[in-house]
C-alpha positions in Angstrom: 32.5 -109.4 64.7 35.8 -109.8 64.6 36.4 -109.5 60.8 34.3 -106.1 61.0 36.8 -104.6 63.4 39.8 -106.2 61.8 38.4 -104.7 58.7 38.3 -101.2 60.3 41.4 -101.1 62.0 43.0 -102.0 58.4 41.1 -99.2 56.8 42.3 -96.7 59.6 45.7 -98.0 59.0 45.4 -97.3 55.4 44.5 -93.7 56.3 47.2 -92.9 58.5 49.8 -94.5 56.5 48.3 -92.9 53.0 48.8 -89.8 54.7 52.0 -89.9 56.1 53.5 -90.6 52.4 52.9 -87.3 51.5 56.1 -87.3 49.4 54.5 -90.1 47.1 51.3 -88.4 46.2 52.5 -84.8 46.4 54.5 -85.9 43.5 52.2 -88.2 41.9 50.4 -85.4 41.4 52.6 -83.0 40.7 53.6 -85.2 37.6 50.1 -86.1 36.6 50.0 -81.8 36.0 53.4 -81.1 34.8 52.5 -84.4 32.3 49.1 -82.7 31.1 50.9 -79.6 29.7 54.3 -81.3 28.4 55.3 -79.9 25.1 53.0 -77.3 25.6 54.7 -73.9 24.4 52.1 -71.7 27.1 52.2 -75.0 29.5 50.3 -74.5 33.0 49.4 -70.6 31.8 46.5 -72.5 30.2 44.4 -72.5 33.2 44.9 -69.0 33.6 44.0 -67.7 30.0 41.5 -71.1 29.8 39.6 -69.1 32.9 39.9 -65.6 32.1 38.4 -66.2 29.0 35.3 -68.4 30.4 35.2 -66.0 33.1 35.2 -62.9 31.5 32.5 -63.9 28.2 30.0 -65.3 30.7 30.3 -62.2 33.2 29.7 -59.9 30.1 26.7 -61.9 28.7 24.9 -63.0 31.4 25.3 -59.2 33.5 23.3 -58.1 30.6 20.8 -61.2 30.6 20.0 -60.6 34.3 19.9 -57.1 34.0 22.9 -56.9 37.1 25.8 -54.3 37.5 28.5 -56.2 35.8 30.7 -54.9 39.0 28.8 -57.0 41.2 28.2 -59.8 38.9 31.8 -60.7 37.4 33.4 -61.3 40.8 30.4 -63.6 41.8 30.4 -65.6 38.9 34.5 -65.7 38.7 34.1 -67.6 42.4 31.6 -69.4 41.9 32.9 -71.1 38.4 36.3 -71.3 39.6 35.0 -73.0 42.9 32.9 -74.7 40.8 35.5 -76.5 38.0 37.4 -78.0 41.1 34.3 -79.4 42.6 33.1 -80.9 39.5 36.6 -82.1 38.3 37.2 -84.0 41.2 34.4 -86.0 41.6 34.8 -86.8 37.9 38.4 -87.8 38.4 38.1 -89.7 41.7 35.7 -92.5 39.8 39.3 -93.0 37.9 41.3 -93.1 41.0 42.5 -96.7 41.2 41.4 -97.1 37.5 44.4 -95.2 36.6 46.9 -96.5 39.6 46.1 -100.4 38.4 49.8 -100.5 37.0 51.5 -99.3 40.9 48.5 -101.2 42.9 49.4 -104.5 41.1 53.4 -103.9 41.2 53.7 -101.7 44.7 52.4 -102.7 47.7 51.5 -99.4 49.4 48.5 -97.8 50.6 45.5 -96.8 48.3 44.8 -93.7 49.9 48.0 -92.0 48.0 46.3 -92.6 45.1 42.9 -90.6 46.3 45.2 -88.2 47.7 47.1 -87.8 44.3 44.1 -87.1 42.6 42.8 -84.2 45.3 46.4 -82.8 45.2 46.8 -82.4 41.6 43.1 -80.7 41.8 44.3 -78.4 44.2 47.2 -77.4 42.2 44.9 -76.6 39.1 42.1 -75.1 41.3 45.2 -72.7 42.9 46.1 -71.3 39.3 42.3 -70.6 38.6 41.3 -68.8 42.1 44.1 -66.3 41.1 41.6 -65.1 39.0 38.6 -65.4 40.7 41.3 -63.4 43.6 42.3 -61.1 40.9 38.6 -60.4 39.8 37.4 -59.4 43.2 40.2 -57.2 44.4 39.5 -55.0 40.7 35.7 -55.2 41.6 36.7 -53.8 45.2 35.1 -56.7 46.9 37.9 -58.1 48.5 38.5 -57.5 52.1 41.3 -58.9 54.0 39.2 -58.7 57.1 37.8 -61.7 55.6 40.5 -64.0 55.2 40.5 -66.2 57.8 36.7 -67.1 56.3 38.5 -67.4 53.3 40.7 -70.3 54.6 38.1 -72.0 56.6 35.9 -72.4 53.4 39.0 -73.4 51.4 39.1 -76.4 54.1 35.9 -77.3 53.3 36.6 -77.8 49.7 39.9 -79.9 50.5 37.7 -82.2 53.4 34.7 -82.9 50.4 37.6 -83.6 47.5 39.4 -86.3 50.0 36.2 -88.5 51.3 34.4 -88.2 47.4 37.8 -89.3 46.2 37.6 -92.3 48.4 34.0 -93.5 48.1 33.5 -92.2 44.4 37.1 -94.2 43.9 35.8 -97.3 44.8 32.1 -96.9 43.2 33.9 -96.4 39.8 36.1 -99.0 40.2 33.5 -101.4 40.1 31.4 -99.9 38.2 33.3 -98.6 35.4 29.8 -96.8 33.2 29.3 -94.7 36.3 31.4 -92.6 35.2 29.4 -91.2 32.2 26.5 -91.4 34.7 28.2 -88.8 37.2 29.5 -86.3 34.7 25.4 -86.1 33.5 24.7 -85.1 36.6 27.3 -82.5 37.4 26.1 -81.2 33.8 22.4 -80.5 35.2 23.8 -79.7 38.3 26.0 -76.5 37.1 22.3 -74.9 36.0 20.7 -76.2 39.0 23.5 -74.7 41.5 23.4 -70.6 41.9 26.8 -70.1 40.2 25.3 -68.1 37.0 21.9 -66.6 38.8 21.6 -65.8 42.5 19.0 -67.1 44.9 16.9 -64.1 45.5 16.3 -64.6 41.7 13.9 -67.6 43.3 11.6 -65.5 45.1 9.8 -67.7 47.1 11.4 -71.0 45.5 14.8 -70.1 47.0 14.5 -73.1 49.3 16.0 -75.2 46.2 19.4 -73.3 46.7 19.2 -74.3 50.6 18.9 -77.9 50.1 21.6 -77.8 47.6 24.9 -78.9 48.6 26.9 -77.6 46.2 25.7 -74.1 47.3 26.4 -73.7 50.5 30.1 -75.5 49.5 30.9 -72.7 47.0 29.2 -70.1 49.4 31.4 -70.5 51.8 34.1 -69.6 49.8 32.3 -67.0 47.6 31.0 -65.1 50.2 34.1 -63.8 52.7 35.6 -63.3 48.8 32.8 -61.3 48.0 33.5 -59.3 51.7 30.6 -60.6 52.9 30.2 -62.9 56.5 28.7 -66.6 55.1 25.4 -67.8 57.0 25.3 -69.8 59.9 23.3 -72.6 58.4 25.8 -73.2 54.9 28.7 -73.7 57.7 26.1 -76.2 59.8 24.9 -77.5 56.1 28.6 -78.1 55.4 29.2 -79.6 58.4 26.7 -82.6 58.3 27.5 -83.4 55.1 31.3 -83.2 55.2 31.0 -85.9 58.4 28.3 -87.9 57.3 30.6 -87.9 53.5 33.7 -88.9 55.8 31.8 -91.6 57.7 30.1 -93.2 54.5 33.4 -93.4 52.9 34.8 -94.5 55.8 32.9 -97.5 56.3 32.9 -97.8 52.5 36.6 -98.2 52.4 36.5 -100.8 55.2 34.4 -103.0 53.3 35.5 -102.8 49.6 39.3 -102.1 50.2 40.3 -105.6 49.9 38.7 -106.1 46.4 39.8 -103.1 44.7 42.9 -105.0 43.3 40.5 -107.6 42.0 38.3 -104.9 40.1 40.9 -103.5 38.2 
């Protein structure tokens, strides 16, 4: 019993401490994206010209496919792609977290939640340059409201609360298990087509129910929506609610477990 609460205390330790080294994996990060685009003559603008044009061919092709008004479909799928690339890059990165920190966790002795940290901020730094388009997109569609701001920022917490427990638990997973990666990025594959980023639920009919019970949805939803000037439901802020804690107490107790043999992983 003892070694169980000694084993959580260390983990909560490793928390606060990871945390309060922001200086260390706000630039970790920072240099992971300033490395990506070195020698590049365009350098970060990448992201932006990367998105416009993914944005803009599949607004265009698809409006026509699904028969929608392209001023109501391009904003909706500029969000939700947008929203979508940082989910999905994240939890494909996080199952590199220590993976690519083995050179500082063998040399450094510091916490190992800088490194899941590092890998959420850089995320956030890329996702920032692509929702100026998605931002950019809706206020030219005229369905941006700045009434609907503050819904704005509380679904944009949302997004940072998943990227830091699924960097934590899906940080340790791939550690150990080093083909999971190829295993996870087949999923978020199927799951782009299976999530309503390209088609909407009502498109469902009376099979919409496989939206609700999707995750990723209500996630994106809540951003999409106060973007889109519209007031996200009740249940994707409960939805994301229960799965953001139970997500933070999984990894929690994950972390308190495994912690001590992710050096010996590597």
């Amino acid at each position: 019993m003892k070694l169980i609460k000694s084993g959580h205390s260390s983990a909560a330790n490793d928390m606060v401490v990871g945390i309060m080294d922001w200086r260390l994996w706000l630039r970790l990060g920072w240099y992971d994206v300033v490395a990506r685009y070195r020698r590049s003559w365009v350098g970060p603008f990448w992201m932006l010209a990367t998105t416009v044009i993914f944005v803009v061919s599949l607004g265009a092709v698809y409006s026509i496919l699904f028969k929608m008004s392209l001023r109501d479909y391009m904003p909706y799928v500029a969000i939700g792609t947008v929203t979508w690339s940082y989910i999905s890059a994240v939890t494909s990165e996080s199952l590199q977290t220590f993976v690519e920190a083995e050179v500082y966790i063998r040399q450094v002795h510091r916490s190992p939640i800088i490194y899941t940290l590092r890998v959420v901020w850089r995320n956030l730094i890329i996702f920032g340059n692509q929702l100026i388009v998605a931002f950019l997109v809706a206020v030219v569609f005229g369905k941006f409201s700045l009434a609907h701001m503050p819904l704005v920022a509380i679904g944009l917490m949302f997004l940072f609360l998943q990227a830091v427990w699924i960097s934590i638990f899906l940080g340790i997973l791939g550690t150990r298990f080093r083909d999971l990666t190829q295993v996870v990025q087949n999923i978020m594959q199927v799951s782009f087509f299976v999530t309503p980023i390209l088609w909407m639920p009502t498109s469902l009919g009376d099979n919409s129910w496989i939206a609700t019970i999707n995750p990723f949805y209500h996630l994106i939803q809540l951003l999409r929506a106060p973007m889109l000037g519209q007031n996200p439901e009740v249940f994707s802020y409960v939805f994301a609610s229960c799965f953001t804690l139970a997500g933070f107490v999984a990894a929690y107790f994950f972390y308190s477990k495994f912690r001590n043999r992710i050096v010996y992983w590597l």
